[in-house]
C-alpha positions in Angstrom: 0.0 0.0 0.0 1.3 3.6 -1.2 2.2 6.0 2.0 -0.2 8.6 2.9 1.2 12.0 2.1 2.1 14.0 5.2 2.8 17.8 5.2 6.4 18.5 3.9 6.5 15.7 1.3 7.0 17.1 -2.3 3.4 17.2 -3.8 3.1 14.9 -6.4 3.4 16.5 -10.1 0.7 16.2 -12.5 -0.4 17.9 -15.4 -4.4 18.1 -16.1 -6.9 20.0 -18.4 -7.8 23.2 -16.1 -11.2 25.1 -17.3 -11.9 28.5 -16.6 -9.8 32.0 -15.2 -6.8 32.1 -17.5 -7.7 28.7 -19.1 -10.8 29.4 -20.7 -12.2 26.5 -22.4 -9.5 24.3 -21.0 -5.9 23.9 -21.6 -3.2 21.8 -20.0 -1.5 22.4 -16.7 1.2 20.5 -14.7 1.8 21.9 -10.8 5.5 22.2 -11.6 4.7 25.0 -14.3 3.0 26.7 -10.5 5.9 26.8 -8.1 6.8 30.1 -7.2 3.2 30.5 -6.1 1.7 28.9 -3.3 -1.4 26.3 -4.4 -4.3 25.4 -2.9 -5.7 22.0 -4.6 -9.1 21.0 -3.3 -10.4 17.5 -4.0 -14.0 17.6 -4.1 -16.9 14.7 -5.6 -18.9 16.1 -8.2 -19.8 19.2 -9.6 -22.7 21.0 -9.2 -23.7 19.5 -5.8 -25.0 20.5 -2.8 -22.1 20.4 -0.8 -19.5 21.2 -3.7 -21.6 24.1 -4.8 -21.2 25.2 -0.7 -17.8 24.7 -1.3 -17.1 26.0 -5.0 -19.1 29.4 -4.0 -17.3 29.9 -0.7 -14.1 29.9 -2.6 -15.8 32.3 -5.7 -16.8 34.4 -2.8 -13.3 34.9 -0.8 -11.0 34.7 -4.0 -9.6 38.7 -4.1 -8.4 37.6 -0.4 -6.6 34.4 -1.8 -5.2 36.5 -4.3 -4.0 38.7 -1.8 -2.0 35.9 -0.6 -0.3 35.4 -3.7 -2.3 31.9 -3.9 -3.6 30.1 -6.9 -6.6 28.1 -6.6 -7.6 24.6 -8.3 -10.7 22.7 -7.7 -9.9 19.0 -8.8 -13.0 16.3 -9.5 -13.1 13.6 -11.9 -15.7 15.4 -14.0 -15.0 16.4 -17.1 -14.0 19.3 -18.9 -17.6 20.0 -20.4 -18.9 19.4 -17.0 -17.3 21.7 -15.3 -17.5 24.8 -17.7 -21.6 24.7 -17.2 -20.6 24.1 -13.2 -18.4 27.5 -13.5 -20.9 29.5 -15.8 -23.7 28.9 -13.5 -22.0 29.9 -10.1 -19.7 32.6 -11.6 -16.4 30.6 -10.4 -13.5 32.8 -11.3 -11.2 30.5 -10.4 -10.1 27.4 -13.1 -10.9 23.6 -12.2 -9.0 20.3 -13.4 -10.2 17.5 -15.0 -9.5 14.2 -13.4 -11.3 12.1 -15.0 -8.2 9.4 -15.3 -8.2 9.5 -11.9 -4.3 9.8 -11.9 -4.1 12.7 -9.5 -7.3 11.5 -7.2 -5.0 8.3 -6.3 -1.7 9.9 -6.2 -2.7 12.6 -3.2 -5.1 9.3 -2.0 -8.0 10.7 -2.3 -10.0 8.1 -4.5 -11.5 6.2 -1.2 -14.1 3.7 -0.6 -17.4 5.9 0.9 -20.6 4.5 1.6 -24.3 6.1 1.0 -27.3 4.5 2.1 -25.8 1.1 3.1 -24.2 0.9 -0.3 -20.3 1.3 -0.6 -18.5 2.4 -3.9 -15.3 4.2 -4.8 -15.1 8.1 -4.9 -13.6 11.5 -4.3 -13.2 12.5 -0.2 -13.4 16.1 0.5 -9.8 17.0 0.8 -7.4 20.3 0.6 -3.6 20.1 -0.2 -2.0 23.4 0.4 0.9 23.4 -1.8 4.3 25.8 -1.1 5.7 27.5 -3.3 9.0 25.5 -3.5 6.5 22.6 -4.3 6.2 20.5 -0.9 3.1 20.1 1.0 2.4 22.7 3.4 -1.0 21.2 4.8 -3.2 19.1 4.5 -7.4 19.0 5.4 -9.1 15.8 4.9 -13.2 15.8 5.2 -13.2 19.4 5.4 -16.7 20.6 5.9 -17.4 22.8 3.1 -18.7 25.8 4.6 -15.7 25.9 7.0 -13.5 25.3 3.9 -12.4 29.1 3.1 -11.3 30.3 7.0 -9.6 27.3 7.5 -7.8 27.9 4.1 -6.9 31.6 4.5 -5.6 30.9 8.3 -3.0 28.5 7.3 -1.7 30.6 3.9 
């Protein structure tokens, strides 16, 4: 079994189709093209639900104070491209999100886990945040954040 990553460790590299900000329509982009800039990566399960919409609109609504920080901000699901442009056009999301859906990325920072639902177990993405330094290495780490406590935890740590 594959170590759990632990704050410190290098964040493992990737390079994924980001939609939306600077991206537009989508284009590719590897975290190693990043450092320099301090990342905030956050795992979520699906666009355009409850909870990620909680959580996609809390970040929308506190990104000028990311920014402030000098931090660039990725939402990461295993949705696809299509997927999440109409997620970003309907909540006004100025911030780009990745596509996953090889769920490469979702395994490396071990976030493809089994979760259960109504007495039925099947494999998907946990609610997790990987602040990423700007030399590359994990600052923190928040696994099951809630997602209305997602920004303040967030902005306290960068």
């Amino acid at each position: 079994m594959k170590k759990e990553l632990q704050s410190g460790d290098p964040a493992p590299d990737f390079t994924l189709t980001a939609v939306g900000g600077i991206y537009g329509d989508g284009a590719p982009v590897s975290l190693s093209s990043l450092r320099g800039h301090p990342v905030v990566l956050y795992f979520y399960p699906k666009d355009d639900t409850p909870g990620c919409t909680t959580q996609a609109c809390g970040v929308r609504d506190h990104h000028s104070a990311f920014v402030a920080k000098g931090a660039l901000v990725f939402g990461v699901s295993v949705d696809a491209p299509k997927s999440h442009s109409k997620f970003i056009a309907k909540h006004g999301l100025p911030f780009p999100l990745l596509s996953d859906e090889s769920r490469e990325v979702v395994e490396a920072y071990g976030v493809w886990v089994e979760k259960s639902m109504y007495g039925k177990k099947y494999m998907g993405t946990e609610r997790s945040t990987f602040v990423i330094a700007a030399d590359g290495t994990i600052q923190s780490i928040h696994r099951k954040i809630q997602p209305s406590a997602h920004v303040e935890t967030l902005l306290e740590v960068l």
